[in-house]
Structures are given as C-alpha cells and as structure tokens.
C-alpha positions as CSV (number, residue, x, y, z in Angstrom):
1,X,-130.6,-114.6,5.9
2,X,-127.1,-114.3,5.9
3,X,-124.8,-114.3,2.6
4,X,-121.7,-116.4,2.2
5,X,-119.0,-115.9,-0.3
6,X,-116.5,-118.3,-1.3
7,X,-113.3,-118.1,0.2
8,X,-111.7,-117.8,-3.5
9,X,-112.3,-114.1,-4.9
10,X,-111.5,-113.5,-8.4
11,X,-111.0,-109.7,-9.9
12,X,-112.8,-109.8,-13.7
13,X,-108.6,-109.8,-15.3
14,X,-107.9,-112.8,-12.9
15,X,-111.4,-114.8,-14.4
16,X,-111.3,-113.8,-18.0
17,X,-107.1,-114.3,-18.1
18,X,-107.9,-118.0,-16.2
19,X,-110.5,-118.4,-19.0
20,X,-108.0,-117.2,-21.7
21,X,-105.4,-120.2,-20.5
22,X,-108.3,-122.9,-20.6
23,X,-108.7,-122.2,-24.0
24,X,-104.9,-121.7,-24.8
25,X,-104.2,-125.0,-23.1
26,X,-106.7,-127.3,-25.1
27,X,-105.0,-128.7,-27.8
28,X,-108.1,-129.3,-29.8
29,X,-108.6,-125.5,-30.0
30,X,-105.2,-124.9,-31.2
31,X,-106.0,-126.5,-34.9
32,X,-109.8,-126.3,-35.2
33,X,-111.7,-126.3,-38.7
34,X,-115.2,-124.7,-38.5
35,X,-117.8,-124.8,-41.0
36,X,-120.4,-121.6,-41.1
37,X,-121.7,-118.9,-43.1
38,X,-119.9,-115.4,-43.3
39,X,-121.2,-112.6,-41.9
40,X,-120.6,-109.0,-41.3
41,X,-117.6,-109.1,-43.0
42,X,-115.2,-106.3,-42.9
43,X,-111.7,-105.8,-43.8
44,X,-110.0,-102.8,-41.3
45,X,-107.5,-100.3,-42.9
46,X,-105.3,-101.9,-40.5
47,X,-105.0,-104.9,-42.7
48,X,-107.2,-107.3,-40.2
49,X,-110.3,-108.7,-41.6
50,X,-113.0,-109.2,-39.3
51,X,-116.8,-111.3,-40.0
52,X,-119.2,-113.7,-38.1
53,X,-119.8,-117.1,-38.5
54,X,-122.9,-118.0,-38.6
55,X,-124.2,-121.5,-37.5
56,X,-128.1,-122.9,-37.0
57,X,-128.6,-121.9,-33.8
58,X,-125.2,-120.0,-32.9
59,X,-122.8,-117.7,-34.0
60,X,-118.9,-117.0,-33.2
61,X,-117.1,-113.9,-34.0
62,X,-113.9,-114.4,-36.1
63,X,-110.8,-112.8,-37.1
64,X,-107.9,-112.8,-39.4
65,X,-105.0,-110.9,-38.7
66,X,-102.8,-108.7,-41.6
67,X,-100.1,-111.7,-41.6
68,X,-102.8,-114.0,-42.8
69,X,-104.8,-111.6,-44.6
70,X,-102.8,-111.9,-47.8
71,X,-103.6,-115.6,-48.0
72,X,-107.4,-114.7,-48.4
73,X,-108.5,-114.0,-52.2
74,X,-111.2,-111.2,-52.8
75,X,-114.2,-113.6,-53.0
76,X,-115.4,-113.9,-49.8
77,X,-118.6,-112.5,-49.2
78,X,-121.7,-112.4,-46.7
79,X,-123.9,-115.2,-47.0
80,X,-120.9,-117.6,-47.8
81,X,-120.3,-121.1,-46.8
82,X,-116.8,-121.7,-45.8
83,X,-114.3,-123.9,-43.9
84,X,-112.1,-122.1,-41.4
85,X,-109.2,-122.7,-40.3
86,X,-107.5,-121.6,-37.1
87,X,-107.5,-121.4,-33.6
88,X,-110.1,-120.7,-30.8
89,X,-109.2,-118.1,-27.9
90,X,-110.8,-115.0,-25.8
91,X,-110.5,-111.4,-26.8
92,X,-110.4,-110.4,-22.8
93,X,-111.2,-106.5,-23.8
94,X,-114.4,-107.9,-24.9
95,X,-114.7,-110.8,-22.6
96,X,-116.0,-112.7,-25.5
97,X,-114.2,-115.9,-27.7
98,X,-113.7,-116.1,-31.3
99,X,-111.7,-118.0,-33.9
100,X,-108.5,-116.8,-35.3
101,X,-108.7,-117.9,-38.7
102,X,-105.9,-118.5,-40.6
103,X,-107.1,-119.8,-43.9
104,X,-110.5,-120.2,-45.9
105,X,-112.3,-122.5,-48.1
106,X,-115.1,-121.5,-49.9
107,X,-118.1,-124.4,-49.8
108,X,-120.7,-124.3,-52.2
109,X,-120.4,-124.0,-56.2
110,X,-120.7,-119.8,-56.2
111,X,-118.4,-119.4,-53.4
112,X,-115.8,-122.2,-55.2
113,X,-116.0,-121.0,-58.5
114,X,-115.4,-117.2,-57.5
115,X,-112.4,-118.3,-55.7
116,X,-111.3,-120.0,-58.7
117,X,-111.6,-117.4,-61.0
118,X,-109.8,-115.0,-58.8
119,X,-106.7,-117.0,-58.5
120,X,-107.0,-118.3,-62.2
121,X,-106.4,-115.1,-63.0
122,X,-104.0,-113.9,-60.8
123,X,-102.0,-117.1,-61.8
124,X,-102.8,-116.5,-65.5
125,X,-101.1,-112.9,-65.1
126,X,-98.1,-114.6,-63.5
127,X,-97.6,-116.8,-66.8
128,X,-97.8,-119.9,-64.4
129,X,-100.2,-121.1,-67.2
130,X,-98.0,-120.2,-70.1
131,X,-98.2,-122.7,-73.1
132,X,-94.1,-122.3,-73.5
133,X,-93.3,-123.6,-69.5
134,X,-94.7,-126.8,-71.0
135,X,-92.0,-130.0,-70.6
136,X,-92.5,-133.2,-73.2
137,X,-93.0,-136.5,-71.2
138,X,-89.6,-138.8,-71.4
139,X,-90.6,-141.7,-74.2
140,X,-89.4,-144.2,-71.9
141,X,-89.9,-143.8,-68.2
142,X,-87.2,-145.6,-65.8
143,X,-88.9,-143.9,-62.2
144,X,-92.0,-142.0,-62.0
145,X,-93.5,-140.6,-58.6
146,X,-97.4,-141.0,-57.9
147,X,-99.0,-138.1,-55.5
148,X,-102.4,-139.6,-54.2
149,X,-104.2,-141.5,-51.3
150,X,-102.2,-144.8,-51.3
151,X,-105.4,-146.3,-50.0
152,X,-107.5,-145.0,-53.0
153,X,-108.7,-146.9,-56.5
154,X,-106.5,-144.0,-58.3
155,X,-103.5,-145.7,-56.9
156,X,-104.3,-149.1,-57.7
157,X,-106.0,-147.8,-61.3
158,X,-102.6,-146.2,-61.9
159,X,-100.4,-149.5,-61.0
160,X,-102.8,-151.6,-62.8
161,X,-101.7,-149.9,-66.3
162,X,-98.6,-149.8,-65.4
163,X,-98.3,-153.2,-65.0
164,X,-100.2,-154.1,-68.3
165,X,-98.7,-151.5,-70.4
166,X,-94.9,-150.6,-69.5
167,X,-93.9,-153.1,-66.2
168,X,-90.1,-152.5,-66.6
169,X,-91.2,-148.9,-64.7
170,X,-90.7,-148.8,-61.6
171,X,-93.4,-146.7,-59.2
172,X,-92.9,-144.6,-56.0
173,X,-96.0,-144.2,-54.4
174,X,-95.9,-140.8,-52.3
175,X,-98.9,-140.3,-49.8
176,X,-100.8,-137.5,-49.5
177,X,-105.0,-136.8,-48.4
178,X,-106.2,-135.3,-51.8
179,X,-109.2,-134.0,-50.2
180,X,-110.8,-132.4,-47.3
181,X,-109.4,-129.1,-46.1
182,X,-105.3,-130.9,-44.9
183,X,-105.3,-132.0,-48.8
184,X,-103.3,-128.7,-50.1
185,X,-100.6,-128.9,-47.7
186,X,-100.4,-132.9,-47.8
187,X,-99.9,-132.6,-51.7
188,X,-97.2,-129.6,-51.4
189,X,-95.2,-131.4,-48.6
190,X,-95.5,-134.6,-51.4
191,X,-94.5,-132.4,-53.9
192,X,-90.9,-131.1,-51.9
193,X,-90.5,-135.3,-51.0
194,X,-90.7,-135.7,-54.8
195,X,-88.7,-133.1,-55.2
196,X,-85.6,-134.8,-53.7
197,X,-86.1,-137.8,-54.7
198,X,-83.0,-138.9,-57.3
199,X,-83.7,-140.7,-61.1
200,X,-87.3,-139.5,-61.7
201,X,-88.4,-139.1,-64.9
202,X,-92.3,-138.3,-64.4
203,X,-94.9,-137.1,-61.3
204,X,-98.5,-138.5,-61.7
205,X,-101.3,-136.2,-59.0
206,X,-104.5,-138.5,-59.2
207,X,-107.2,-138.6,-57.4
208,X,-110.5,-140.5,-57.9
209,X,-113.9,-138.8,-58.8
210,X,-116.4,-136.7,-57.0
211,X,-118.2,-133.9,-56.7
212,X,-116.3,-130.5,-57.7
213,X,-116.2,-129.4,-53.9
214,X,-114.1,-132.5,-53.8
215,X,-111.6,-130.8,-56.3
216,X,-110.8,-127.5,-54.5
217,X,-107.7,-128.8,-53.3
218,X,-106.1,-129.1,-56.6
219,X,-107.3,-125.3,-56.6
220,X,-105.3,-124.2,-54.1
221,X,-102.5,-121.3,-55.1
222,X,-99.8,-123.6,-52.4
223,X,-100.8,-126.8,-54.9
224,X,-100.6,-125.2,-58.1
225,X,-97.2,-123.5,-57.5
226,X,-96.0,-126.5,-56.3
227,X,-97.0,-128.5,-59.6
228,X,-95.4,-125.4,-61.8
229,X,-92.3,-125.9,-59.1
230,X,-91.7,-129.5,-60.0
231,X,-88.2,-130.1,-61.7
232,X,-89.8,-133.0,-63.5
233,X,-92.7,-133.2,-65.9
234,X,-96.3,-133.2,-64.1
235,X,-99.6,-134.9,-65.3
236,X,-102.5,-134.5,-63.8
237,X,-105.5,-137.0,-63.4
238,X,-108.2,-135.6,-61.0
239,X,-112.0,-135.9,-61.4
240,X,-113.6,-136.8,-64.7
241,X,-113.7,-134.8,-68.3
242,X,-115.8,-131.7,-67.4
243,X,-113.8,-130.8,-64.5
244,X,-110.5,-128.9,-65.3
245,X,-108.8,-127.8,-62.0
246,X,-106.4,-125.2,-61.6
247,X,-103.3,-128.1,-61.0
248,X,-104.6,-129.7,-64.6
249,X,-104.0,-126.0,-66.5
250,X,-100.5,-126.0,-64.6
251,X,-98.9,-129.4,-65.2
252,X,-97.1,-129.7,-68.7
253,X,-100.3,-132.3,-69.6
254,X,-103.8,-133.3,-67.9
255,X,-105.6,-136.3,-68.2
256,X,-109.6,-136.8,-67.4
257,X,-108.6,-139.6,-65.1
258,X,-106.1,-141.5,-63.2
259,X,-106.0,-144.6,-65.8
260,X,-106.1,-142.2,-68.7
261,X,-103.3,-140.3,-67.0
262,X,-101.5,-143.3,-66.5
263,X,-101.7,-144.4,-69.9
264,X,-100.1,-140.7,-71.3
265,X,-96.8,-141.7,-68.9
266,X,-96.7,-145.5,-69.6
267,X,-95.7,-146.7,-73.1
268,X,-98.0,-149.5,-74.8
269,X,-95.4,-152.3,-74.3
270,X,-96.7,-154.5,-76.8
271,X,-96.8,-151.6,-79.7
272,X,-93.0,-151.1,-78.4
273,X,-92.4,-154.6,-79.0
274,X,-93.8,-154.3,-82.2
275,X,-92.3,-151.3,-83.3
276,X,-88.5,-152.5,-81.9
277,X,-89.7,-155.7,-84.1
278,X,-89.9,-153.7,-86.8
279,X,-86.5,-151.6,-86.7
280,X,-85.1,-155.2,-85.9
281,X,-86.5,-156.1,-89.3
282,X,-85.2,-152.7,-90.9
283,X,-81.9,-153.4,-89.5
284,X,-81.3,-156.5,-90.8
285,X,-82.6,-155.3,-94.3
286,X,-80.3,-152.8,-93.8
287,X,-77.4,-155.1,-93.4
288,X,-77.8,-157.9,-96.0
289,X,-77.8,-155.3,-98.4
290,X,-74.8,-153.6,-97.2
291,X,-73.2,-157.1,-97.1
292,X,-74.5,-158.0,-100.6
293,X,-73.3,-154.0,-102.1
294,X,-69.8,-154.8,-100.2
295,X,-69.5,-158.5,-102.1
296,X,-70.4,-156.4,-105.2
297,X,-67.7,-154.4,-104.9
298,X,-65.7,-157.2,-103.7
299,X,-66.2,-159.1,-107.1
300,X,-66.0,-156.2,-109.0
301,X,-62.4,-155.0,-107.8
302,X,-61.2,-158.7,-107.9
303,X,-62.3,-158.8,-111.4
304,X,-60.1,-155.2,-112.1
305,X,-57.3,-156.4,-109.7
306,X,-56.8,-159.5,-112.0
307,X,-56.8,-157.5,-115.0
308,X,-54.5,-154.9,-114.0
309,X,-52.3,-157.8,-112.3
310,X,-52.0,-159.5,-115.8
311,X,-51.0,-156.0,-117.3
312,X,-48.5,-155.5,-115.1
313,X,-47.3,-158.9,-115.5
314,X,-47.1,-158.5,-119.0
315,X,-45.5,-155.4,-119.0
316,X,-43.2,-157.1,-116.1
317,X,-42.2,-160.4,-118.6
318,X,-41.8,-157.4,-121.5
319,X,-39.5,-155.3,-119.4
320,X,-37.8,-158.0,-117.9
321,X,-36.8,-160.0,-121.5
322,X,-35.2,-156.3,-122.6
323,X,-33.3,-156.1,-119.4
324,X,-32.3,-159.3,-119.9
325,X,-31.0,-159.0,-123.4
326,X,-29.6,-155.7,-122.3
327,X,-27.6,-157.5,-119.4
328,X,-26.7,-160.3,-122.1
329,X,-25.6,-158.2,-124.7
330,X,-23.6,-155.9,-122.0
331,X,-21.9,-158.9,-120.7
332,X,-20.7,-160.8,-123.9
333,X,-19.4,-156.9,-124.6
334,X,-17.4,-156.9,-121.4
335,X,-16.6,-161.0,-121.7
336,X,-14.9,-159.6,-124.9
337,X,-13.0,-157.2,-123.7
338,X,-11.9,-158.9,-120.9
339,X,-10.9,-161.8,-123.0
340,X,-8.7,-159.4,-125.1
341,X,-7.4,-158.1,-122.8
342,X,-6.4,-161.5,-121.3
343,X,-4.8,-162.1,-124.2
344,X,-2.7,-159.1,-124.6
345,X,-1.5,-159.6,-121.1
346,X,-0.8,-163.1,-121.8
347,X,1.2,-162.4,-125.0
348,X,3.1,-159.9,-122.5
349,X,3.8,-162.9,-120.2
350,X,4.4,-165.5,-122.6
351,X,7.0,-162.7,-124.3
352,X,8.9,-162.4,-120.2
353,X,8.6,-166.0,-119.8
354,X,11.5,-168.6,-119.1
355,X,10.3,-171.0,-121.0
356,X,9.8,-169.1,-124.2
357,X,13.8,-168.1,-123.7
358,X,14.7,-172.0,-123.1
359,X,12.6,-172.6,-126.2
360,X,15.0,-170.9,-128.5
361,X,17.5,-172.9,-127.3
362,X,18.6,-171.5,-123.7
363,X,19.1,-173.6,-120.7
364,X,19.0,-173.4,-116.9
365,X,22.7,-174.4,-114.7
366,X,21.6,-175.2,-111.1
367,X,24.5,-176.7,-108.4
368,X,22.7,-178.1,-105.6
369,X,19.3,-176.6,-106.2
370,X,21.1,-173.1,-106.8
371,X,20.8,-171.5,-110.3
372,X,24.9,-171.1,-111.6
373,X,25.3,-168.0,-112.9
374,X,28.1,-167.7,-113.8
375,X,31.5,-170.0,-115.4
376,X,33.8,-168.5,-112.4
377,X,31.6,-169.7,-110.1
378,X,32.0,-173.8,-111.3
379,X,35.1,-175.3,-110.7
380,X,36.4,-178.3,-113.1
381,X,35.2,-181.7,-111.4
382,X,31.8,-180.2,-110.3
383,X,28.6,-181.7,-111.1
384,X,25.8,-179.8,-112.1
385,X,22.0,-180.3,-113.8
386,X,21.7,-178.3,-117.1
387,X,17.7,-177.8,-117.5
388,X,16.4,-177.5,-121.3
389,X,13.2,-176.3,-122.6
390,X,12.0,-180.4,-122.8
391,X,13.9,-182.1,-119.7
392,X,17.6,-182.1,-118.1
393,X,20.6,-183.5,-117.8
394,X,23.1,-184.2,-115.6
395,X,27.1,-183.0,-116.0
396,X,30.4,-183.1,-115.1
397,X,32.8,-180.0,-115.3
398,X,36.1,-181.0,-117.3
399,X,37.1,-177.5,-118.3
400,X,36.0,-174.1,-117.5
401,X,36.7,-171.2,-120.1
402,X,35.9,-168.1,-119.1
403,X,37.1,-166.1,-122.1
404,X,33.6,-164.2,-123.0
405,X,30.9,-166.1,-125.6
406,X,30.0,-164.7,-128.6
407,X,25.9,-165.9,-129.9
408,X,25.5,-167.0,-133.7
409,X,21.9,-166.5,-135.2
410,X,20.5,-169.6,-135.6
C-alpha cells in the first residue's frame, strides 16, 4: 500500500505560529471572562503569577504577567472560585493555550470576604476611610448626578422621592452596569463623566438588592477611589442594611437603600414649606414690632420736640421783647440827638439867613432881576424893586447920594 502526503507540509513553528494567529485573530478571545477554580497557584520571583483553572471536566493553564500582577490582592488561593478576565492565546514553547488574565474576581462568600478585608485594610491605612475627608450634603440641592442601571427600580425609586419630596431638583441620570464583572469600570468611567459635569451639588451610586456576590463591584479598589475622588459629596445606596460595601465606608454618607438614599439628598418639601411658613410668620412679627417700637419713638420725640419748641419760643418772644426795647430805647436816644443836633444847625442857619437880616429891617435892590449893590451902580431915573422882609415895592430913582451911610440902633 502506498502512502500519500498532502501537497501542503508544515514544520511544527509554521503549525503552532498558524495556530497562534487563529487565536490572535478571534475577537471573542481577545476579551474573554472565565469562570473556574484556582489551582496550582504560584507567584514566580519574576513577578508573574501562574495557576490552573479548573472546570468540571477540563482544565486551562493561566497566567498573569508582573504588569498585571499588582492589580491582584493577596487572597487568592487554591480551591477558589473566581472570574477571570483576559485573553486566550498559545504559549508555542509549550505548544499548549492558556488565558492571560488580567484581572480577578473572587466568587463565593470566603473568597469575597478575604478580598475585602485585604483591601479594607489597605484602604483603611491610606486614610481613604478617614472620618475628617467627610463633606456635609448641600441643604438645598439645585443638580444632583445618579450613578446606576437607568433601566433598574433604583433609578425610578430614586426619581420617585425626588419628585414627592424636593421636585424643584433637577436629576442627571448617568448609566453604568452596577453588577457583573464590566460593573467597576462602568461606575469609574460614570464617575470621571460626573466629574465634568458643571452645577452639581450631590452624586447618588444606587443599586437595587441582591445577594452579596452582587455587591463586589462596589468593592472594587478602581470604584472606591473613584467615590473618595469625587469633587462633590457622594451617598451611597447599594443592597439592604446588613450589607456595608467598601464604596458605602468611602462616600461622605451611606444609605441602606436607594429610596432611603434618596431621601438623605432630597429635602421634605412640605416640612420646607412649613418651616419657610414659619420664618414668614417670625418675620412679620418681627416687623410689626419694629414698626410699632419706631411709632413709639415717633410719639415720644414729637411729644419732646413740642416741648423744647415751646421753650425755645418762649425764650425766643423773651429775647426778642428785650431786643426790642433795647432797639427802642437806642433809637429815641439817637432820635434825640439827632433832633438836637438839627436844632443847633438850624439856629446856625436861621442866624446866616437872609430873611432873618431883612427881618431887622434890611431890604433887597434888584434892577432887572439883578441884585443892586451898590448906589454908583443906579443912575437917577432908574426903576428898581426894593424887596422887604413881608413883600416889595416898586421905585423910581430921583437922587443918588453916594456920600457913605451911617446905621442908628433901632
């Protein structure tokens, strides 16, 4: 019997390296999450960690390189149920496939709760935990975020109160899987969104009940550091009252569930009604008698003000009836002067006066409206007017003498 071959010949490089690209190629094995129980777990000096994860009825060797290494906590341990994360490929100097983990989940209440002891207290020495990093919630919300499923009750527990108790809030609903193995980096990517969105006042993280597998999310060292990170206060409402979650001891306050952690955020808006009834009230108490202490007053100084008005008046009329007998008393003293004085300087006139000279018996010679001084200057035949003291007459020169006159006492 004669053998044939196939006209294709591969070398054992050429096969394995073709097999290596199949699996490189697949998308699906790029991103893979496998469920199994650790085995033959060892961590290398080289910083690798190498174990097997055990299935039913199969098995596939696994490995997480240094780079990824410092992501995974100390619990770990054969006989372990966890989720791995990572990508499928062949180790062609073994000729063999395995899964590149990058990250675990523990499954299974031992495996969880070592986990999150370990990080509780790594976080815990950090001070992520610290009683003084704790903000007070704003009194009076304008914006607050909400991290959940926007498909879950949490979502529509939350709105619900919001709506009943404080409605003037407005709500942004950011979306993110809050469970399953994709949650943690979901709610961290929610939490950088938040992060720039502008006005908030307040984040909510909700989630609905389960069981506490469903919580390891909100255990997750990448979730909690993003709560801490928040520039705005955090509460947290995730499963019920017994389950506290490494997110609740982080945010500044932690409700048992979504509608109780909505209710911390969102004012009663009928007890604020009530209570800005009240100041309202207080106020206007306030103000009447602040009007009624001001008419007081009012009264009282109009009262004093009339009193010291009629003082002053009275003082006034006193004051004024001395001035005026003052001014009277200086004026008749001045009128009398004056009027002496009048009377000297009339005597004085009287004394230089024409009249008082014709009254003794002078008279006045005028020619022609011109006063005649003298005889030489009348020549006989003139006509003149002679002017007494008590009228005139009228003459005619006959003879002039001019030989000089010589006055008698009469």
């Amino acid at each position: 019997m004669q053998l044939r071959f196939p006209k294709t010949q591969l070398t054992v490089d050429e096969l394995t390296f073709h097999i290596q690209n199949m699996f490189t190629s697949d998308a699906a094995l790029k991103s893979v999450v496998v469920a199994g129980e650790i085995s033959e777990l060892k961590k290398h000096t080289s910083g690798h960690c190498y174990f097997t994860l055990l299935g039913k009825e199969s098995r596939i060797a696994c490995a997480v390189f240094k780079q990824y290494a410092g992501f995974i906590p100390k619990w770990p341990d054969n006989g372990d149920s966890v989720l791995a994360e990572g990508s499928v490929s062949v180790y062609p100097q073994r000729g063999a496939y395995q899964l590149y983990a990058r990250r675990l989940v523990p499954v299974g209440d031992g495996a969880i709760e070592r986990a999150r002891q370990e990080m509780k207290e790594k976080l815990e020495r950090e001070g992520l935990f610290a009683p003084g990093l704790k903000r007070a919630l704003p009194p009076y919300p304008a914006k607050v975020a909400l991290i959940t499923s926007p498909t879950g009750a949490a979502a529509f527990d939350v709105i619900q109160v919001a709506k009943r108790r404080y409605p003037a809030c407005a709500i942004v609903v950011v979306g993110a899987q809050v469970q399953g193995i994709e949650a943690p980096a979901e709610i961290a990517r929610a939490f950088y969104r938040v992060s720039a969105t502008p006005g908030l006042d307040c984040v909510l993280l909700v989630r609905g009940g389960g069981s506490r597998e469903d919580l390891v999310p909100f255990d997750d060292e990448t979730v909690v550091r993003a709560v801490r990170s928040c520039p705005v206060p955090v509460v947290t409402g995730v499963g019920h009252e017994i389950d506290t979650t490494l997110c609740d001891m982080a945010a500044d306050l932690r409700a048992s569930t979504p509608s109780a952690a909505a209710e911390l955020v969102f004012p009663d808006g009928t007890e604020l009604m009530q209570c800005l009834l009240g100041v309202r009230g207080n106020m206007e108490r306030s103000v009447r008698k602040r009007i009624a202490d001001h008419r007081g007053r009012l009264r009282h100084a109009r009262v004093l003000a009339g009193s010291r008005a009629r003082l002053c008046l009275r003082s006034s009329a006193a004051s004024l009836a001395a001035s005026r007998g003052r001014l009277r008393s200086a004026a008749e003293m001045k009128t009398a002067a004056a009027r002496g004085a009048l009377d000297v300087r009339a005597a004085a006139l009287n004394a230089l006066s024409p009249l008082a000279v014709m009254a003794r018996g002078f008279a006045v010679c005028e020619q022609g409206g011109k006063r005649v001084r003298s005889a030489g200057a009348l020549s006989e035949g003139d006509c003149m007017e002679v002017r007494f003291s008590d009228g005139g007459v009228e003459a005619k020169i006959e003879k002039i003498n001019l030989e000089g006159l010589c006055f008698e006492q009469g």
